[in-house]
C-alpha positions in Angstrom: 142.1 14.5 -24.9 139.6 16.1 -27.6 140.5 19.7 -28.2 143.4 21.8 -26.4 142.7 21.5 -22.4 142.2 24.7 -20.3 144.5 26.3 -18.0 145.7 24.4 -15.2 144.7 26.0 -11.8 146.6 24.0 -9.5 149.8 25.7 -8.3 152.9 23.5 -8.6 156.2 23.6 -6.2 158.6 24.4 -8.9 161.9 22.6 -9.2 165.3 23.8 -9.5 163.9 27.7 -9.7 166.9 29.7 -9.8 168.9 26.8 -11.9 166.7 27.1 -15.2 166.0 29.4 -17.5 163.2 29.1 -20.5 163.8 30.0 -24.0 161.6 31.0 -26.5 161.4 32.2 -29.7 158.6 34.4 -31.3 157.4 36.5 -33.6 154.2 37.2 -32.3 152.8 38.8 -28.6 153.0 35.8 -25.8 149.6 35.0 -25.2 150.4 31.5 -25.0 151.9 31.7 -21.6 148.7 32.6 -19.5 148.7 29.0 -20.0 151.9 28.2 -18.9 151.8 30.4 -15.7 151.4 28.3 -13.0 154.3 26.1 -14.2 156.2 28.5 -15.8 155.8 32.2 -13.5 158.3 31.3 -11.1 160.9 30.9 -14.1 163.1 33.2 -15.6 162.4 33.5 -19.4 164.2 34.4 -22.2 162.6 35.4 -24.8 164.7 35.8 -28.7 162.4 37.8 -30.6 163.1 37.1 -34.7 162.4 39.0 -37.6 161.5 42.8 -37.7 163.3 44.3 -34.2 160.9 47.2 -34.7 158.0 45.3 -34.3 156.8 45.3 -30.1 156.6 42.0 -28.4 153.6 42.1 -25.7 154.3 39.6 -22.8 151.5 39.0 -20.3 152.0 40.3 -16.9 153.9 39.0 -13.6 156.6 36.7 -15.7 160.0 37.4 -15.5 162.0 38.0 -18.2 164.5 39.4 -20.8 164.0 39.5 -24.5 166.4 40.2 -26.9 165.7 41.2 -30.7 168.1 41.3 -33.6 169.5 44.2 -32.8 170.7 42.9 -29.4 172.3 40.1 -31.0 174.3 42.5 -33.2 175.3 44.7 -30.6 176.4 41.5 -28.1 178.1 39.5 -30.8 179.2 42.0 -32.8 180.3 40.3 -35.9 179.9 36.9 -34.8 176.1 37.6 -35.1 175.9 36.4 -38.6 176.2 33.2 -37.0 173.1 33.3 -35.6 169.8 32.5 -37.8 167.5 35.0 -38.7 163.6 34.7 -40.0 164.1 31.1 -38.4 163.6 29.2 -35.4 167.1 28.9 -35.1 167.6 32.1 -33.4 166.6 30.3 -29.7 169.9 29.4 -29.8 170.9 32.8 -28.8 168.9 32.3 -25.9 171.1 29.4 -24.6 174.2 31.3 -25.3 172.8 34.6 -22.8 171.5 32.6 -19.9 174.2 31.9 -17.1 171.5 28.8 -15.3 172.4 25.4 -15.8 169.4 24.0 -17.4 167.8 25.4 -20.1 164.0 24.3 -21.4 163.1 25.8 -25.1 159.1 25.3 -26.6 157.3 27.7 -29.0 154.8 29.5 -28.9 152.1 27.1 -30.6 152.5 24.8 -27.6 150.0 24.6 -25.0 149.7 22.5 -21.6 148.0 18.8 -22.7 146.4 16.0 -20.6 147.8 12.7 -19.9 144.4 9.9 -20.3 143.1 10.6 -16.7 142.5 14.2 -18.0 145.3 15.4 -15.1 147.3 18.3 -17.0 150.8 17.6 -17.5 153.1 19.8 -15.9 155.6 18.9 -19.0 159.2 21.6 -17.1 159.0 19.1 -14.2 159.1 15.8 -16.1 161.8 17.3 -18.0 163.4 18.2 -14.6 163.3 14.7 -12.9 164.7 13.2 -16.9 167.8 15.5 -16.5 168.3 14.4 -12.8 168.2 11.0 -13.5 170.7 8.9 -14.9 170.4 7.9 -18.4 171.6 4.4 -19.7 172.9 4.5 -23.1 175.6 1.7 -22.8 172.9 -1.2 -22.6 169.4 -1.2 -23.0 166.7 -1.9 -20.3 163.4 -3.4 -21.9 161.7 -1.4 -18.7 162.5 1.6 -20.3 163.9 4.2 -17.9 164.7 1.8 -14.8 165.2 4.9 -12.2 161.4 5.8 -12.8 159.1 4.7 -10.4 158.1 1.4 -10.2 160.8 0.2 -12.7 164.3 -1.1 -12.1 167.3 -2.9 -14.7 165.9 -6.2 -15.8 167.5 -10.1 -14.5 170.5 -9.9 -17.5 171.2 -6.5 -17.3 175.0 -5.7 -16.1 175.4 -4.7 -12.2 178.5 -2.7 -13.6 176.8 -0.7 -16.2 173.8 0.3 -13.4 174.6 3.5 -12.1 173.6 5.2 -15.7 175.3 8.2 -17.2 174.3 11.8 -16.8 171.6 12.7 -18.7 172.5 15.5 -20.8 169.3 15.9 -23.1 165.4 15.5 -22.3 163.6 15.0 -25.6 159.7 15.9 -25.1 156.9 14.7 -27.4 153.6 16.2 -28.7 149.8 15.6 -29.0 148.1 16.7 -31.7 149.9 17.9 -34.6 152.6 15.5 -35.3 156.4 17.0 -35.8 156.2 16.1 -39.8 158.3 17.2 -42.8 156.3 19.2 -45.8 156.1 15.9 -47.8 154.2 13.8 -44.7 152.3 17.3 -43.9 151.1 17.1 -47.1 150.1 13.2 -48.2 148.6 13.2 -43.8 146.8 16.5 -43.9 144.4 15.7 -41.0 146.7 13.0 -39.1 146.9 14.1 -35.3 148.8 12.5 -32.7 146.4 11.1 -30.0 148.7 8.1 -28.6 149.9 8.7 -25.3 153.0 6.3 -24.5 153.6 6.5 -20.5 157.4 5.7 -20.9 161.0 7.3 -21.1 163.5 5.9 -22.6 167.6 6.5 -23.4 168.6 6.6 -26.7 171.1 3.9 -27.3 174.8 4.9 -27.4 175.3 4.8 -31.6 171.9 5.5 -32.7 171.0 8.5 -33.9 167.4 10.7 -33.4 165.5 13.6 -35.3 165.4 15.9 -32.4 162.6 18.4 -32.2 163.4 21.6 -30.7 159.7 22.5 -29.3 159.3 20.5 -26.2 163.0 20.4 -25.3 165.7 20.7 -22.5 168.9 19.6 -21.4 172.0 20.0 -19.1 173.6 23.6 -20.1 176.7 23.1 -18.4 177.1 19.6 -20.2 176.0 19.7 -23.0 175.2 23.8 -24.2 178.2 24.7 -26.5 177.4 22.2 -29.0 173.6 23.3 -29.0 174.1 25.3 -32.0 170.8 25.3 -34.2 172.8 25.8 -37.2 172.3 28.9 -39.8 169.1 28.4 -41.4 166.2 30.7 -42.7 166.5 34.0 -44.4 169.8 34.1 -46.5 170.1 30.4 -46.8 169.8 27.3 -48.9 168.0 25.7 -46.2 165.2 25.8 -43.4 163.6 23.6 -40.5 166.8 21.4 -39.9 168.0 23.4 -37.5 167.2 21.4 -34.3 167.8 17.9 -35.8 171.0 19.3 -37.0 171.7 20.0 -33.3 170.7 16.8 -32.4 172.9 15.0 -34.7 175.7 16.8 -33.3 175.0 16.8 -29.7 174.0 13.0 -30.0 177.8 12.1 -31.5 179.1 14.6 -29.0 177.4 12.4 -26.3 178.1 9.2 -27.0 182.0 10.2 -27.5 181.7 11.8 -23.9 179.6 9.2 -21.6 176.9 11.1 -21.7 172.8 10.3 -21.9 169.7 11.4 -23.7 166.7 10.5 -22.9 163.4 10.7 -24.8 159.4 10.4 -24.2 157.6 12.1 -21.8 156.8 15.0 -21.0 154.0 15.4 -23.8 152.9 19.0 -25.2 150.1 20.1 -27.0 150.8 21.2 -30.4 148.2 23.4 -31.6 149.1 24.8 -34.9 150.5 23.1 -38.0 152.9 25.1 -40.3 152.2 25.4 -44.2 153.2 22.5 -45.7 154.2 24.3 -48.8 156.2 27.0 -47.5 157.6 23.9 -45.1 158.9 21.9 -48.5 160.4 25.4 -49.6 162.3 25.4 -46.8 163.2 21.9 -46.3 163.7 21.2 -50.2 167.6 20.9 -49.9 167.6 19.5 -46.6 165.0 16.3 -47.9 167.9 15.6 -50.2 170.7 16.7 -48.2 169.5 14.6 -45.1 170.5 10.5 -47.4 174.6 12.2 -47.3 174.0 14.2 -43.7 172.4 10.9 -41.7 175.7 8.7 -42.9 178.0 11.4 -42.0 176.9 11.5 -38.6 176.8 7.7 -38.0 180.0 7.4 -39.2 181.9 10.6 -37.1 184.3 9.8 -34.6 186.4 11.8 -32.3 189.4 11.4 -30.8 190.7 11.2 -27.5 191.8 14.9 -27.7 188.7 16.1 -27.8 187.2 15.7 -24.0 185.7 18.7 -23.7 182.6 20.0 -25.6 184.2 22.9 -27.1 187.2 20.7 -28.8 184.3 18.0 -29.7 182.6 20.4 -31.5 185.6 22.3 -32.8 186.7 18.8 -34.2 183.2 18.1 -35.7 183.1 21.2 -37.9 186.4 20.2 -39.7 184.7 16.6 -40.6 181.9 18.8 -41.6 183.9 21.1 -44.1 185.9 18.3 -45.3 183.4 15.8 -46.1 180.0 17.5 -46.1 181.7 20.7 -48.2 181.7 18.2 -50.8 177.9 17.8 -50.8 177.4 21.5 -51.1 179.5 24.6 -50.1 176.4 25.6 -47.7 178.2 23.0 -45.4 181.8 24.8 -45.3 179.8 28.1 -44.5 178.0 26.0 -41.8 181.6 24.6 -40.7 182.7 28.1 -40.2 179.5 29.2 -38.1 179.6 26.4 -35.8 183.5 27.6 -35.2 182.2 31.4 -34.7 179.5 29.5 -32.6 181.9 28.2 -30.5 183.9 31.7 -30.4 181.0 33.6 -29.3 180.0 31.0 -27.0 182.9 31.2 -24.9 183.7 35.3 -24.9 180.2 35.5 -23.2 180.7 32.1 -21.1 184.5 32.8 -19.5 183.4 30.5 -16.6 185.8 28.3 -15.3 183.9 25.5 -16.0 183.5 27.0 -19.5 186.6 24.3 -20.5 185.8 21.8 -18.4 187.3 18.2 -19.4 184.4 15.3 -19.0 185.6 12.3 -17.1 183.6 9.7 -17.4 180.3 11.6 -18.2 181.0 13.7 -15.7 182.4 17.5 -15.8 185.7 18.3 -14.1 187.0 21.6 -14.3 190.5 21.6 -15.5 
């Protein structure tokens, strides 16, 4: 695994084509993808282009895609843009709010194809894809790990009744390389890389929460999309580089409330570059503080039987976030009030009948 591994030159039968789309933020031209294209060509892609609109974004040839810039989002949203991040990461989130497939997969643009220990290149969309269509098992743990991988299966002690799983809503992906580190661990580990492989997926236990990493990720739109918000982070606010975990706080409460799974592990990425650690602590500064009230917040949320659809789970979890969070820092009641505006945008361009649609069970029924 020493150094970042060519291009892969096998071509793949890609799973559930026309039912995924793949977001990804930028700043820069996409050179990244030649690397990506036999796993990622016969994907749609949407691209959320952040910072200067002005600037041109050059994407290699033969993908297909869309990609929206700032002033797209202003002219789609209209004035429910401002909940959407700018100079940030965040702004993918845009991305899962445009797409009308029902699985989305999000990595940056720093993220190449890795090898697994044999050297064989890991085709990192189509472990992703058989996490999401497996069931996850968040209501009792299994000391095999995933037991609907191959070559596993639930352990002598483990309930029959509990053994069909839940629907995995979210497929957490890992990285080689440069380790997913805050500014403080960047910069005590300059030169630490991540060269430990783990063969294994596993479901987050139901109550437990996870820093979720939003550069090697995917999950179940139609389950689990309106409460993907990345927050409103970057340029204009007190905070930066929570974005994603913040999501994952959210969706992780929002999942164990509605029977649902997520699953973490493989697929493994390559990360090639790290970020400044000392623009990283700029950002972070509030959030390294912020995170000792934000972590006991989210342990502690509940929701009440009212809330069985995403929407009103989410709408309900931004009114415990301006009541009890406001009093940390007012940043938190202008965050309560995107996440409402999230919600609000999410569902003018999303008037799907399933848009509303009640879980039962871990499973989505429209009403």
């Amino acid at each position: 695994m020493a150094g970042a591994p060519s291009p892969p030159s096998v071509p793949i039968t890609p799973l559930l084509k026309d039912e995924l789309d793949i977001v990804i933020p930028t700043i820069r031209n996409l050179d990244f993808l030649e690397m990506w294209r036999p796993f990622f060509q016969p994907y749609h892609l949407i691209i959320v282009q952040d910072g200067d609109p002005s600037k041109t974004i050059n994407v290699p040839e033969g993908f297909d895609y869309e990609l929206y810039n700032r002033n797209d989002i202003n002219r789609i949203l209209g004035p429910k843009a401002a909940c959407i991040s700018f100079k940030d990461s965040a702004c993918r989130c845009f991305g899962y709010m445009v797409s009308k497939k029902k699985y989305i997969y999000t990595i940056d643009d720093d993220c190449f194809v890795a090898k697994d220990p044999s050297g064989k290149q890991i085709n990192a969309l189509e472990q992703h894809v058989k996490n999401l269509l497996s069931p996850s098992t968040p209501f009792f743990f299994n000391t095999l790990y995933d037991p609907f991988r191959e070559g596993a299966d639930f352990v002598r002690g483990y309930p029959f009744s509990l053994r069909q799983g839940a629907p995995t809503a979210v497929s957490h992906g890992l990285w080689l390389n440069i380790p997913d580190y805050d500014a403080p661990t960047q910069l005590v580990k300059p030169l630490e890389r991540n060269t430990r492989y783990v063969d294994a997926v596993l479901t987050i236990p139901k109550g437990t929460l996870f820093p979720m990493c939003g550069m090697n990720l995917a999950f179940n739109r139609e389950l689990i999309g309106p409460a993907m918000y990345f927050g409103l982070m970057g340029d204009g606010q007190p905070i930066g580089r929570y974005d994603d975990m913040w999501a994952g706080w959210c969706i992780k409460v929002i999942c164990d409330h509605l029977g649902l799974g997520v699953k973490t592990g493989l697929p493994y990425i390559w990360h090639s570059k790290a970020s400044n650690p000392f623009v990283n602590l700029k950002k972070e500064y509030n959030g390294i503080f912020w995170q000792e009230e934000l972590i006991p917040f989210f342990q502690s949320a509940t929701l009440t039987k009212e809330s069985n659809t995403v929407q009103k789970c989410y709408i309900e979890l931004s009114k415990q976030v301006k009541d009890k969070l406001g009093k940390v820092d007012p940043y938190f009641n202008k965050l309560a009030d995107a996440m409402v505006t999230w919600i609000e945008a999410w569902d003018e361009l999303n008037p799907s009948p399933n848009a509303d649609a009640v879980v039962v069970n871990g499973t989505a029924k429209a009403k």
